[in-house]
C-alpha positions, 0 to 999 in steps of 0.5 A, a space after each residue: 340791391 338791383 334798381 328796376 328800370 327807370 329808376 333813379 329818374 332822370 328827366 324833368 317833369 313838364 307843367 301839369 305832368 300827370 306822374 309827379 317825381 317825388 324828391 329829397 329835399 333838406 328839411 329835417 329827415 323823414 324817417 322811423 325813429 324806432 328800433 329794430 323790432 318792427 315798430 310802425 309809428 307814424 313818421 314825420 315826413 321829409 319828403 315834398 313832391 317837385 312840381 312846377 305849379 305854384 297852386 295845387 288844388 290838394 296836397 299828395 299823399 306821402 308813403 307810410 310804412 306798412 311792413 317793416 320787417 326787422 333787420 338782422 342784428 350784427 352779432 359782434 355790436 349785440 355782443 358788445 352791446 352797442 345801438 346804432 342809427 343808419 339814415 338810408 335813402 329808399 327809391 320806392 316803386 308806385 306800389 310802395 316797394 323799395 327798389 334801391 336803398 342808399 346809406 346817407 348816413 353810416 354806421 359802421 360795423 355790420 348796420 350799414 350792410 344790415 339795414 341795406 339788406 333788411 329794405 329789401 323787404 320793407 313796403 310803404 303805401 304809395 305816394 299819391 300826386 295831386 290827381 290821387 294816382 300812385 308815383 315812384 318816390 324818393 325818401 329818406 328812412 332813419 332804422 335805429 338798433 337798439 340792443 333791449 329791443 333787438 329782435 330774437 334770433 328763431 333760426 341761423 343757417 349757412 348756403 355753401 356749395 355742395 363738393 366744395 363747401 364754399 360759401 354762396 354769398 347774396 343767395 335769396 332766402 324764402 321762408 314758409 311758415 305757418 298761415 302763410 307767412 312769409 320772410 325772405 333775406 339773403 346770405 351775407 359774404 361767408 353764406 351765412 343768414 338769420 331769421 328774427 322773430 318767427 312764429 313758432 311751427 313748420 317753416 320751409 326754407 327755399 335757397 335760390 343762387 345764379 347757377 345753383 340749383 334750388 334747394 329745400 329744406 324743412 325746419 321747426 322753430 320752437 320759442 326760445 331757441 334759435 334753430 341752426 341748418 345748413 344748406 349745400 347748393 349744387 353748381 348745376 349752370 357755371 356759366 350762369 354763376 361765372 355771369 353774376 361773379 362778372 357783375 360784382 368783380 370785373 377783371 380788366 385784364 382778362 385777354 379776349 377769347 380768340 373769334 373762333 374759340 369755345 371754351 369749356 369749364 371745368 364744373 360745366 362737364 363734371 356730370 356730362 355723359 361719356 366725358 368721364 368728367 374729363 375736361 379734354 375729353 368733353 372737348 371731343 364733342 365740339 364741332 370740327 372735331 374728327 372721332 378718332 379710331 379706337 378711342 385713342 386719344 388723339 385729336 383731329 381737327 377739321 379734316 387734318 392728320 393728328 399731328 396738325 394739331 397741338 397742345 399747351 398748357 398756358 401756351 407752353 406746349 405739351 407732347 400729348 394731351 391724353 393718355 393712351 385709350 383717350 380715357 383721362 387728361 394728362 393733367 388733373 381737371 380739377 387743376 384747371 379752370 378752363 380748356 380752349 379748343 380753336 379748331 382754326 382762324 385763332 390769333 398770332 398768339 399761337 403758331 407751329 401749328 397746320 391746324 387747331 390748338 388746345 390750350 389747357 389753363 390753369 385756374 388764376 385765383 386761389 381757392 376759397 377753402 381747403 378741398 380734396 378729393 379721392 375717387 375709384 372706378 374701373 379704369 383708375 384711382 385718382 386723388 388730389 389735395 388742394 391747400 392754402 399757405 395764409 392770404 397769398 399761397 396755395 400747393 395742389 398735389 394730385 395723382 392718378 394711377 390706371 388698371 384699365 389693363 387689367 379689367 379689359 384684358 378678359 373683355 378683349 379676349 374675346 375680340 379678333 385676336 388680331 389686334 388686342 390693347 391693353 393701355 396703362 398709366 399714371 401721372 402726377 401734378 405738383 403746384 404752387 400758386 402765389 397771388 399778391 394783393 396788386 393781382 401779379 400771380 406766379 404759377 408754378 407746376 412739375 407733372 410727369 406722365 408714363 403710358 404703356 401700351 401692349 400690342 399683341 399681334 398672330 405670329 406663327 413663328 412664336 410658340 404660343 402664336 401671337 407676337 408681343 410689343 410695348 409700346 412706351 411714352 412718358 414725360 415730364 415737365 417744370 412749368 412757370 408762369 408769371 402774371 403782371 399787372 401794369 396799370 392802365 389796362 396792360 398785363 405782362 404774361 411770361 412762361 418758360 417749361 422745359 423738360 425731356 420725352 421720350 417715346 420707345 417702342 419695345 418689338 423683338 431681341 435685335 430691334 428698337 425704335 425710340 424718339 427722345 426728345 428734350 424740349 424747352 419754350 419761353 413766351 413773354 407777352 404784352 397785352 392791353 385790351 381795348 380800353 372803355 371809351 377807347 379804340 385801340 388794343 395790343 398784342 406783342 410777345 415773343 415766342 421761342 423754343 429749343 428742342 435737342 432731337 434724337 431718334 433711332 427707328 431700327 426695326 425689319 417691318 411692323 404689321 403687314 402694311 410698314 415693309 421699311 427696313 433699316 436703321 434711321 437715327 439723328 440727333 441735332 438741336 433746333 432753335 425755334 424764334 418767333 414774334 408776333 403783334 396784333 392790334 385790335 381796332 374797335 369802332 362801335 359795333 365792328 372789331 377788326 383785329 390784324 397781325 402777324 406771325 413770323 417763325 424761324 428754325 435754324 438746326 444743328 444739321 444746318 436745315 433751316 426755314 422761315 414762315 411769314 403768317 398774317 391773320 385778320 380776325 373781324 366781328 360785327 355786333 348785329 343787334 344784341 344777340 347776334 354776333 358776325 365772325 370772320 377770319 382769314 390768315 395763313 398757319 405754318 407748321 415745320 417739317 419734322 426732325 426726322 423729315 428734314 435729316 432724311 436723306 433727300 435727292 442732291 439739291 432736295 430740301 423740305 419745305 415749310 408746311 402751311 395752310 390758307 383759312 377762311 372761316 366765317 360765322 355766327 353766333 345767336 342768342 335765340 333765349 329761352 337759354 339757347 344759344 346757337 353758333 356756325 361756321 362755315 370754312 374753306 382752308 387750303 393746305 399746301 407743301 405737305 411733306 409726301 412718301 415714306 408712308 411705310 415708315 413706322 409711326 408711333 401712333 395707336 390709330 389704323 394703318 394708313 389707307 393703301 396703297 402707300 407712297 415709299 418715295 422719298 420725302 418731298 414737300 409736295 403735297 396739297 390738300 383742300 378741306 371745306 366744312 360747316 360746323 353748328 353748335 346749340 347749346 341750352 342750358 336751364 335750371 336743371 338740364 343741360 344739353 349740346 347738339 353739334 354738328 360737323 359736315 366737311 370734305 377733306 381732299 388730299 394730292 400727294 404727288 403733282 402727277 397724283 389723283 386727288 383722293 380723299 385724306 385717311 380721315 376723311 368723315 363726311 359727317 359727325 354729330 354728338 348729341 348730349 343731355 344732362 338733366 338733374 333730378 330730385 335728390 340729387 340725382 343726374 342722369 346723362 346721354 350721349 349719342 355718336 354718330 360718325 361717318 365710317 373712314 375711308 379703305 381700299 380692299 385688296 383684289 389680289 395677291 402674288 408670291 414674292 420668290 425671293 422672300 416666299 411671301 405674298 404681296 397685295 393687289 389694292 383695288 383703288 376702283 373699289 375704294 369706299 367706306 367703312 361702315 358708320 360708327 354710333 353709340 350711346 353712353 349713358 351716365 348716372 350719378 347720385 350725391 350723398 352730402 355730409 357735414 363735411 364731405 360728399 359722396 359721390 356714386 356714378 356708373 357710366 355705360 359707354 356704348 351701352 346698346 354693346 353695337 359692335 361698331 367696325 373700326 378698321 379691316 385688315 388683311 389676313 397674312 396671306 391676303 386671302 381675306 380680310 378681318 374685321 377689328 371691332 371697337 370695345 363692347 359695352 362697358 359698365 364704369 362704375 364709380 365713387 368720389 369722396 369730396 372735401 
């Protein structure tokens, strides 16, 4: 039970205070000796007031009960036939109610817990002072169980969480019934309640939980039987029920979110609009995050290219985080029990990186029950099976298959036949989760992923007039982590993973180009938090991987703007160590937390490079609602294995690639469940690798913006990129809705005789609105809307023949450089549930770009560059679909 403030009083009362503190003393007990059925003999009273004054001129009143509504009996004792007594200590306000109760005497076996829970609704008349005016009270209050005058059993039920079936412990219970009456209870640990002696007729059963929506059922209880009714909550604010798990179970050796972290639940974006219930994809709606073009998955961070950015999963890196066409997570989302997006400013835990980082992390606690699923939409069927082995074991199995190929195949061929994308995938996730009873866990987890992707392209040449690639990517992984509990606050994280990649693209007879990669990390980290009433937190790890690099680029030209020709191929093994240490100071309401980071790479072709970052994260609480954030720190990020073995000028040598950041920023509790958080930030980008921009890349985004730098590699590009970003969040029983906001400028110098220009992605503004509210019946209807500044282009002003090979080259016009047109769109998302007695049945249909805008994606130049053709995004798709949960 919760104590309302003030209470247990703490002060001493002076001479002739007006409020007189009632308290306990040792005299034989005052209590009801009685039984459970509600008796409300008089009392004999145990409880003198503690007053100073010798002389009183009368004696106060002590409380009576007034209503003492029976206590649940625990069934096995009422079985067994046992009674019991339980003397408690009641805290009772001056209107008689009972704010906190206290077991003095205990019973054992279920009583405790009965009367405790049953107090909550017992009243008492107010204990009156010398003056006659109502005080707080402390007594002592004997409930006996006697099992031939137990109250009758008239209704038993159970809360559990709708998808889940989970139990839902501590829901308040309200019961209606005829001539107003009212009861109330709440749900023991496994969801379950009871109501004793109820009036024949119609009641009304009202469940309430944090984070749940309120639920109402309607049932008749009849004399003579115990009516039986089960009752499915649906998770509608995990935050707030992630808040009230916090209250009963702290865990000491949660590692502290990075400053400028934002994580994402995975039941918080279950039902949010154009996210597909895709944990990653919500991710795309954060500020600091670039619309990529064409959906292609791809995630730009704060005005940097989509290779600055990396992925992990539990830290451990991942090659990619989204299939192909950006619709689904490599890794199954209900897997998962959170995604953290650091666009910048985060920790020495995290480096190799120019920019933002995407952690993907497993959920840590095994799961309450057995649960699965099965779902089927337009674009893929997915299936996933979630399975305890006794107290300490679980394995999860889960799969996807893709035939978004199929379905977009009639809609794309409607569109400019310039550019035609037909993605298709599958993956598959196996885990095993062991967690002992000291905390220590072992995560074990094999996934493999395959993407296709076919690109058709006019050809004049082929018969049929088009041209035809495949683009492949696939990989796989064997993932481990082990988690220790030390003692005294320090927890011990080690992970290793390890597996090939492999990415191919298939063009004509004689030509191929390919990148296979074999990649394996090891991290073991030593972490302790800041410890109550200390100062003083750590950080220390070590973070290495090795990678066996080989590629082969062999290909006469691809599309209009890649004119390289020639056969590029190496292998070579590269060892990447690094250690870090950070210490956390803390001092009242300022947190300050320095580190370091240094990097190393030695490979096989004798190219090696090192990087020293240092970082300071510091936070000041203002207040209890506002939070100041600042970062500031370098990020270094190696050349790639294809960079560095390239041939280079005598005496040439590639440069390690890094950025300065400062970031600094906000957050604010404004209440009312909204919250508010912006940062403004300058970062400065420095030794960026340059030239051979006509070189094919396997990526599914446009063209880099002409005209293109083909000199040879050099690290000598430098970049500026200045922003703010805001984030409000509002979050009420029954609707969620985000608001963010990203304005930036991104700036890019290739050469140090070059114009500063601006970068290829560069987008002045993004904004992402979103609403998700829940309506009777269990129905959810969504929105979102995008709108995102167009990117930059440069538009050819002329051509000329090339006689040696009868083709035409371009004339770009840099003083005509602009901007595409502004992308927006709206999804709207529905979704309706049918709840079984032991599956639910979920029914949605999400509309992406439901107005069907015709939004422009990119030019490009027809083969003779006589004009330009426009590429449009997808029209309005209808993706409808059904979930089956267990």
């Amino acid at each position: 039970m919760t104590p309302r403030p003030g209470w247990p009083p703490t002060h001493r009362c002076p001479r002739r205070c007006a409020l007189l503190c009632v308290l306990t003393c040792a005299l034989p007990a005052w209590g009801r000796e009685t039984p459970s059925t509600g008796d409300t003999s008089d009392p004999e009273p145990a409880v003198r007031p503690a007053t100073d004054s010798i002389t009183r001129p009368a004696r106060p009143r002590m409380p009576s009960p007034l209503e003492i509504a029976p206590a649940r009996y625990p069934p096995e004792a009422l079985a067994d036939g046992r009674s019991a007594e339980v003397l408690l200590e009641l805290a009772l306000t001056p209107e008689g109610e009972v704010v906190e109760a206290t077991v003095l005497e205990s019973a054992g076996g279920g009583f405790d817990e009965a009367a405790v829970l049953a107090s909550e609704d017992w009243r008492f008349s107010p204990a009156l002072d010398d003056a006659g005016l109502p005080v707080p009270a402390v007594i002592q209050f004997r409930y006996r169980f006697l099992v031939e005058e137990a109250p009758a059993v008239s209704l038993e039920g159970t809360v559990r969480t709708a998808g889940t079936r989970g139990p839902i412990a501590a829901a308040e219970i309200r019961l209606l019934g005829p001539d107003d009456t009212q009861r109330a209870t709440r749900t023991d640990s496994d969801g379950r309640f009871q109501a004793v002696d109820l009036p024949p007729g119609s009641w009304t059963i009202q469940v309430s939980a944090p984070g749940y929506a309120d639920e109402t059922v309607a049932v008749q209880v009849e004399s003579g039987i115990v009516s039986q009714v089960t009752l499915y909550a649906e998770l509608s604010r995990p935050w707030e029920a992630a808040r009230a798990d916090a209250e009963i179970l702290v865990e000491a050796d949660r590692i502290a979110p990075e400053l400028t972290e934002r994580r994402i639940s995975v039941d918080e974006i279950r039902y949010l609009p154009g996210s597909g219930g895709d944990v990653v994809r919500a991710v795309q709606n954060m500020p600091g995050m670039a619309r990529t073009s064409f959906n292609a998955g791809q995630i730009q961070v704060r005005g940097t290219a989509a290779e600055h950015t990396g992925f992990s999963l539990g830290g451990a890196p991942l090659p990619i985080v989204f299939h192909f066409g950006g619709l689904s997570t490599v890794v199954n989302s209900d897997s998962l029990d959170e995604v953290s997006f650091m666009p910048g400013g985060y920790g020495v835990r995290y480096g190799r990186q120019l920019a933002g980082v995407v952690d993907l992390r497993t959920e840590k606690d095994l799961p309450e029950r057995d649960r699965g699923y099965a779902s089927v939409d337009l674009f893929q069927a997915t299936a996933f099976i979630e399975q305890t082995l006794g107290d300490h074991w679980s394995v999860t199995v889960s799969g996807r298959r893709s035939y978004i190929d199929r379905v977009l195949q009639p809609v794309l061929a409607v569109q400019t036949a310039a550019d035609v994308r037909l993605p298709r995938y599958w993956d598959i996730q196996g885990r095993v989760l062991m967690r002992q009873d000291d905390g220590s866990t072992l995560d074990v987890m094999l996934l493999a992923s395959d993407d296709r992707f076919a690109l058709r392209e006019p050809e004049p040449d082929e018969v049929d007039g088009f041209r035809e690639s495949l683009l492949v990517s696939r990989f796989s992984r064997l993932w481990a982590q082990y988690r220790w509990e030390m003692g005294d606050g320090w927890l011990s994280e080690h992970t290793v993973s390890g597996g090939p990649e492999r990415l191919e693209v298939e063009f004509r007879d004689e030509e191929e180009a390919w990148q296979k990669p074999q990649r394996f990390s090891w991290r073991s980290e030593l972490y302790r938090g800041v410890p109550e009433g200390g100062h003083i937190g750590w950080r220390m790890g070590v973070d290495a991987q090795a990678v066996r690099e080989r590629y082969r680029y062999a290909l006469s030209g691809f599309g209009d703007m890649l004119s390289y020709q020639g056969d590029e191929s190496g292998e070579t093994w590269a060892l990447m160590p690094a250690v870090y240490h950070e210490r956390t100071h803390q001092r009242g309401r300022v947190q300050g937390v320095p580190g370091v980071r240094v990097d190393w790479i030695r490979t096989s072709s004798s190219y090696q490079a090192a990087a020293i970052d240092p970082r300071f994260r510091g936070r000041v609480d203002v207040g209890d609602t506002t939070q100041l954030l600042m970062s500031t720190g370098r990020y270094s990020q190696f050349p790639q294995a294809r960079e560095y073995m390239a041939d280079l000028p005598d005496g040439a040598a590639l440069r390690t690639q890094w950025s300065a950041q400062v970031d600094i920023g906000v957050q604010q509790d404004v209440g009312g469940d909204i919250d508010l958080e912006g940062h403004v930030y300058h970062w400065w980008l420095h030794d960026l690798v340059s030239g051979r921009e006509d070189r094919f890349e396997f990526e599914l985004g446009p063209p880099p913006v002409p005209p293109l730098d083909t000199d040879a590699y050099a690290s000598e590009g430098e970049g500026r990129v200045l922003g703010g970003e805001l984030l409000a969040r509002y979050a009420s029983e029954r609707t969620m809705a985000w608001l963010s906001v990203t304005l930036s400028r991104s700036l890019r110098t290739a050469r140090p005789d070059a114009p500063e220009l601006l970068f290829d992605e560069d987008q002045p503004l993004v904004l992402n609105a979103l609403l998700s509210h829940q309506l009777p019946r269990r129905w959810r209807v969504g929105a979102r809307w995008r709108f995102a500044s167009g990117k930059p282009y440069v538009p050819v002003a002329n051509r000329v023949l090339d006689l040696s090979t009868q083709t035409f080259l371009p004339i770009w016009d840099e003083a005509a450089r602009g901007r595409l047109e502004p992308f927006h769109a709206l999804d709207v998302r529905v979704d309706k549930d049918w709840v079984y007695d032991t599956w639910t049945l979920t029914a949605y249909l999400d509309l992406m770009n439901a107005t069907n805008r015709r939004n422009l994606e990119m030019r490009t130049p027809s083969a003779d560059y006589t004009r330009e053709l426009p590429v449009y995004g997808l029209p309005m798709i209808p993706a409808f679909g059904l979930r089956g949960s267990w």
